[in-house]
C-alpha positions as CSV (number, residue, x, y, z in Angstrom):
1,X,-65.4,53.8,-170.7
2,X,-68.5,55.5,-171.9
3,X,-71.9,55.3,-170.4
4,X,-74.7,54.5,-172.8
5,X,-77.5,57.3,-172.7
6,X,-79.3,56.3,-176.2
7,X,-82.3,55.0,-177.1
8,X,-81.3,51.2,-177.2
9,X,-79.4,51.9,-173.5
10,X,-80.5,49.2,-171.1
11,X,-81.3,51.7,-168.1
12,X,-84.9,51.2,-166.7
13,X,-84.5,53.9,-163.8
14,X,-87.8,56.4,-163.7
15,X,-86.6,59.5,-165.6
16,X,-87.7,62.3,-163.1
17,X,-88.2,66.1,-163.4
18,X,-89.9,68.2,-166.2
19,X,-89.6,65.8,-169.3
20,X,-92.3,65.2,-171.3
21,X,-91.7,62.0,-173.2
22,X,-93.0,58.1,-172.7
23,X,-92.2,57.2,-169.0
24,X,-91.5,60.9,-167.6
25,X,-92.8,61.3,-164.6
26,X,-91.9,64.2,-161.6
27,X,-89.6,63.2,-159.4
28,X,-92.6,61.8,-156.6
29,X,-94.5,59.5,-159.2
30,X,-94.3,56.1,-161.3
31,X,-95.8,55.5,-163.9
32,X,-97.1,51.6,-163.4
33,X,-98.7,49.0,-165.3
34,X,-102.8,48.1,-162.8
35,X,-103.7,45.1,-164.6
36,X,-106.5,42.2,-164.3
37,X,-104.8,39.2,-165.5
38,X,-108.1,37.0,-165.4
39,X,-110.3,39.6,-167.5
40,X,-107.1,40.8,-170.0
41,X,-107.7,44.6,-168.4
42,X,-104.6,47.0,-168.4
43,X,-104.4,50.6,-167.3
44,X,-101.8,53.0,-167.3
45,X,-101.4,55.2,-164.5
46,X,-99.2,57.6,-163.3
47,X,-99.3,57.5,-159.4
48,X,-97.2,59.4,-156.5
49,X,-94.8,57.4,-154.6
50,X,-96.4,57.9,-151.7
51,X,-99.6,56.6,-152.2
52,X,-100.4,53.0,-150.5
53,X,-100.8,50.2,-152.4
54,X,-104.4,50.2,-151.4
55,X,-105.5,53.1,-152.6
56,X,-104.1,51.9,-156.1
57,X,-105.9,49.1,-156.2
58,X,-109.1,50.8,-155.8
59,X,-108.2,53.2,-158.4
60,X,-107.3,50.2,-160.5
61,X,-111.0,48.7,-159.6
62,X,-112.9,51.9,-160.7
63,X,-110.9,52.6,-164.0
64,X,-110.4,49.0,-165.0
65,X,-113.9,47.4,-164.7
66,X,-115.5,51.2,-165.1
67,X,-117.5,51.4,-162.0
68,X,-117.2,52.0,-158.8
69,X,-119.5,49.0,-156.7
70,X,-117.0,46.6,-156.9
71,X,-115.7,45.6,-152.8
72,X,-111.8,45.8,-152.5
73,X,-111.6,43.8,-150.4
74,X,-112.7,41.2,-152.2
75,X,-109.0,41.6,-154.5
76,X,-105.6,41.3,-153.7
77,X,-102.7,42.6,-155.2
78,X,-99.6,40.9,-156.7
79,X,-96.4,42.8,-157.2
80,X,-93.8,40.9,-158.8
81,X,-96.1,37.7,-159.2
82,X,-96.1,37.7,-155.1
83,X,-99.2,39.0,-153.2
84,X,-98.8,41.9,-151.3
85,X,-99.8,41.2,-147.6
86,X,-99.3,44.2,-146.1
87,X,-101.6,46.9,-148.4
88,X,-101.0,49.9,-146.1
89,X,-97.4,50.3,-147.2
90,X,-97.0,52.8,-150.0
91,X,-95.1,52.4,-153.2
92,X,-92.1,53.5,-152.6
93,X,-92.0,51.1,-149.4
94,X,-92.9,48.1,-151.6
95,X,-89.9,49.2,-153.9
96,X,-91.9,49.9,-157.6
97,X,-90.2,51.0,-160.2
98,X,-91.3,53.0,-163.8
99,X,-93.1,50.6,-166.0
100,X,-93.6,47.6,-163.6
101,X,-97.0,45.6,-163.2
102,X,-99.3,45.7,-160.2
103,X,-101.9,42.8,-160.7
104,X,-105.0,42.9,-159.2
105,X,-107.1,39.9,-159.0
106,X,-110.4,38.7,-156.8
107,X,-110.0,35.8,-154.8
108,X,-111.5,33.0,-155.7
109,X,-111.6,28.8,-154.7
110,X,-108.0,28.3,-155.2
111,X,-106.9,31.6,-153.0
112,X,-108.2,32.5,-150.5
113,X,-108.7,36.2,-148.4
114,X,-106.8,36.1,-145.1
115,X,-108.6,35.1,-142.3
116,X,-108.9,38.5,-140.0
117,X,-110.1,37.3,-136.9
């Protein structure tokens, strides 16, 4: 049997090492999707694996809405159309892959920030 490598192959795995077409990325990095659903924002970004998905939300905030006064803590994050709960963990933890979506939304009347008390 013999395994599809083309362009119309099926296999979504991040490509790693030195290449330098769409979706290459070193082998430590993934290139994701930071969107804003409620304001039809998208960014691009190509982010290290290690990097928590905290710290991509507030590089989401600055290049998204284009400043930098915006509270963080007044967003959460969804990752396959679930919130993340925990925002410490990084992104390898959470399980991204190449070319997935990290939404970023404010919450608002109908969801509400965890109470931390």
């Amino acid at each position: 049997m013999r395994e599809e490598t083309g362009p119309d192959s099926q296999d979504v795995t991040p490509r790693t090492g030195g290449g330098s077409g769409p979706g290459a990325a070193a082998a430590d990095t993934v290139t994701l999707r930071l969107v804003m659903p409620d304001r039809w924002l998208e960014q691009v970004e190509e982010l290290p694996l290690d990097m928590s998905v905290e710290s991509a939300k507030r590089i989401g905030l600055r290049k998204l809405l284009m400043r930098s006064g915006d509270d963080p803590d007044d967003y959460y994050v969804e990752y396959a159309e679930r919130e993340v709960r925990d925002e410490s963990q990084t992104l390898a933890e959470l399980g991204v892959q190449a070319r997935e979506i990290l939404s970023i939304r404010k919450y608002d009347l109908g969801h509400y920030p965890r109470y931390r008390g």
